[in-house]
Phi, psi and omega in degrees: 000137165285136188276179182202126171240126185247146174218167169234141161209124221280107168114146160262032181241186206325311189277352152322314183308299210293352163313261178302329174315290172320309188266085243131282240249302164305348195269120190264146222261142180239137150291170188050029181224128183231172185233136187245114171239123166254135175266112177293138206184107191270352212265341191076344167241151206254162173089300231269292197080181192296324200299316192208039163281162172307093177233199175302131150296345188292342164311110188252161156281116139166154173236124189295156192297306181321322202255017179263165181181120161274352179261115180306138182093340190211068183258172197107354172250072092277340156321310197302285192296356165292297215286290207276340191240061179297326172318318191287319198250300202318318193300327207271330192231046195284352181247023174257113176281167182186106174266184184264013169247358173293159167257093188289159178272146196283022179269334167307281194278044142280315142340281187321312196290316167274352171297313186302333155323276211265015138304314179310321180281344182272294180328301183289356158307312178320327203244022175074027165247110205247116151237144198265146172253143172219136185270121166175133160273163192246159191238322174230144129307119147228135167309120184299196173320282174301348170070030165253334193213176220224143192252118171248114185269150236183126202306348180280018193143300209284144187215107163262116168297156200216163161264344211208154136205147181251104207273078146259112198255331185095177163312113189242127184277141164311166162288155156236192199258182189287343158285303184297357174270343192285127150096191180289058202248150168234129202265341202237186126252029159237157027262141219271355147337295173282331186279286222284325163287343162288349189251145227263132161322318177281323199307128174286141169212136200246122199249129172265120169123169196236015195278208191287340194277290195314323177294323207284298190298327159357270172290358185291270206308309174304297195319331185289334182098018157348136165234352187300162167289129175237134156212142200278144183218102188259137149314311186252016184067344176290168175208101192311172199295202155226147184320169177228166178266028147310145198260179149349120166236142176220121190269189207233009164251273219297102192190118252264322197270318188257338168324309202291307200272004180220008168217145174295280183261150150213159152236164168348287170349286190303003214243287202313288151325288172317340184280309200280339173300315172264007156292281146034266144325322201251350173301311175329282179300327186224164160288136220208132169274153182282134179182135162282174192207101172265156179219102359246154211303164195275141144268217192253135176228359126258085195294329167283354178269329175270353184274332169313307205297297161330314150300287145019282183293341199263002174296324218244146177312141163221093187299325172307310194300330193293321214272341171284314191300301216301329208286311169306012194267333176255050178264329185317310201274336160333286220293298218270041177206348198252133172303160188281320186291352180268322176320322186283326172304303148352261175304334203275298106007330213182001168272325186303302186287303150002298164280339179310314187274323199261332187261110164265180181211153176299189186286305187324323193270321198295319196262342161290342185276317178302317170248021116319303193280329186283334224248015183065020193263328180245128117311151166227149198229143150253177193112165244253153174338157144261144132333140199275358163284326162301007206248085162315066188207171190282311205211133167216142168241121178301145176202015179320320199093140194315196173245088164308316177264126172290333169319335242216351169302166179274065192211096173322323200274318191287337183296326166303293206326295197301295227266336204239353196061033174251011142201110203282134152310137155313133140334316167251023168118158156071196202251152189294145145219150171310110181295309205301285203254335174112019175291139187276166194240149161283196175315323192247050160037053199229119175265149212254163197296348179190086139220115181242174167205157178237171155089167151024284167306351177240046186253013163286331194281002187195155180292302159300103161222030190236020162283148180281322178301328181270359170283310180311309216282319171285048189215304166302290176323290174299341157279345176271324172317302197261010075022275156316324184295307199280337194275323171090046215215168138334078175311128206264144190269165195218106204276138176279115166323318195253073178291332221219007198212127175291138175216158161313126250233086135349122169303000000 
């Protein structure tokens, strides 16, 4: 008789991928037993997620196309799959040439991402792994009778049983409240396609926030040919940097082998010291543009002198940017070695300038902004929120960034989650889980025996979690946690592939 192990698992995007690949590649095959995983997805396209889905081409990555990968171990196949499949992409993108220093749009390699999806489903047939997609959102979790196995209910209806389920659920936009609902408000700027076509050409518009989401409808609204005033209005004053033509690094302070051999504990300070030790190092070894550097950075109070100046630095290598992406392979021990007060200090303090330095964008979008400001169409505001009543404008977009505190998300199933105890908000964002295995922990700070979650949703729990090498990489580790989970076994360790690989910054 066949045994059958069910698993769910809630989201199609990226760490969804980084999932199933993984546990496809650890899952060792038992006769007369096969594993059926539905993957749940109300959006319906697999792979992509909020990060790369079909939107404006003006959405760019970036990361140069040569250095991107969704696959561990191999890097240069989004290159590979450009190359080798033109037919899948080229009718859709026909006036894009794209070499391994292009910044590609990210709907292309969203293309790439779902091809890699249903390889991944063939692959796991070989091994007696069926996975199904189902278009449907999920709304609840609850334990069965016997508490062995978990029953996921789904607004249409539908109630799957499960042995397992698995929370990559992704990025979640806030509620918003009943002033943001009045008048011409977009809570989102996506899909920035659909938004740039609802606003009218002449219309002023006030986009609140300065990241990647906010850069992205910008330029959405000039590529439409916007003729309106656009002004950008950030809180903290930051703005990310622009890429520089640096390659790859891998560095030899910040680095996961000399933290473990020279520190016990670590802070900021130290953190702060091992960065200039290894700017230092790599000013040796390479070429380097010259530009000073502070932490934290001033904010911006003259925006064409800074976007001037950031196109400038970006003709050139900028070796700080190489040694922070170099820096992820050593946030696991950052994390589990850093005082809890700086960590709090961090996020509380220090993530907005932060993220500023580390998620860039390319020079192209950087010189459409430029010649937006110059031409008098875009403005920039720093300063504290505004109200959308104080906001002299036709149309304004929420650009904020995602719902770090999850109370506050767009999501029925976390809202159950929270209201039921089965599971607490993080203090620095996203859901608490056991960092080892990804057990999600409940109310009474109890990890439940097979609900894990990855991604986004877990991004209190760790400094980073929105490069595509560390979504693959918290992906692998969470298909061998649960894995060990179904077997009852040793989870077996694994040396991280990405040593040497860069990856694109997840919205």
């Amino acid at each position: 008789m066949m045994k059958r192990i069910t698993l769910t698992l809630v989201g199609g995007g990226a760490s969804s991928l980084a999932f199933l690949d993984a546990f496809t590649r650890h899952w060792n095959v038992v006769q007369n037993q096969d594993v059926v995983i539905f993957v749940m997805e109300k959006k319906s396209v697999w792979g992509v997620g909020n990060a790369y889905a079909e939107d404006s081409h003006s959405n760019l990555l970036n990361t140069q196309a040569g250095l991107i990968s969704g696959i561990p171990g191999q890097p240069g196949d989004f290159m590979h799959w450009l190359k080798a499949h033109p037919l899948k992409w080229q009718p859709d993108f026909p006036e894009l040439n794209i070499d391994a220093s292009t910044y590609a749009p990210r709907a292309l390699f969203g293309r790439y991402m779902q091809d890699r999806f249903f390889r991944v489903i063939r692959q796991a047939a070989e091994k007696n792994i069926f996975i199904v997609t189902v278009a449907a959102s999920v709304t609840s979790i609850c334990a069965d009778d016997d508490s062995t196995r978990y029953i996921v209910s789904t607004e249409c209806g539908h109630q799957l049983p499960s042995d397992a389920v698995i929370l990559a659920c992704g990025t979640h936009t806030k509620v918003m409240d009943s002033a943001q609902q009045q008048g011409k408000i977009f809570s989102s700027p996506y899909p920035v396609r659909s938004v740039t076509r609802a606003i009218n050409e002449h219309d002023n518009v006030v986009v609140f926030g300065a990241r990647l989401s906010a850069i992205d409808i910008v330029v959405g609204l000039i590529e439409r040919g916007h003729k309106g005033k656009i002004q950008l209005r950030s809180r903290g004053g930051f703005f990310p940097s622009v890429r520089g033509t640096q390659g790859t690094y891998r560095n030899q302070f910040l680095s996961p082998g000399y933290i473990e051999q020279n520190f016990e504990t670590l802070s900021l300070a130290h953190l702060a010291q091992l960065f200039h030790l290894e700017l230092s190092h790599y000013r040796k070894n390479y070429e380097d543009t010259p530009e000073s550097l502070q932490f934290p950075t001033p904010p911006v109070t003259d925006f064409r002198h800074y976007l001037r100046k950031e196109i400038a630095l970006a003709d050139g290598p900028r070796g700080w940017q190489a040694i922070l992406y170099s820096a992820n392979t050593a946030l696991d021990i950052i994390r589990r070695k850093l005082a809890e007060e700086d960590k709090r200090r961090f996020f509380a303090e220090s993530w907005s300038n932060a993220m500023a330095l580390r998620v860039s964008i390319p020079k192209e979008n950087a010189e459409k902004l430029l010649a937006a400001v110059e031409s008098g169409q875009l403005s920039y505001q720093t300063g504290p929120d505004s109200k959308v009543a104080d906001s002299p404008a036709d149309v304004v977009v929420y650009a904020t960034g995602n719902a770090r505190d999850l109370t506050q998300a767009d999501s029925p199933l976390l809202h159950h989650m929270f209201a039921s105890g089965l599971a607490v908000s993080h203090p620095h964002g996203g859901l608490q889980i056991l960092n080892e295995t990804y057990q999600v922990l409940d109310h009474r700070g109890f990890a439940h025996p097979k609900i894990f979650a990855l991604g986004e949703i877990t991004n209190g729990n760790f400094l980073f979690t929105s490069a595509l090498d560390l979504i693959v990489e918290h992906g692998s580790r969470c298909a061998i946690s649960v894995i060990a989970a179904l077997t009852q076994s040793e989870p077996p360790t694994e040396d991280s592939p990405w040593e040497h690989e860069v990856g694109n910054e997840v919205r």
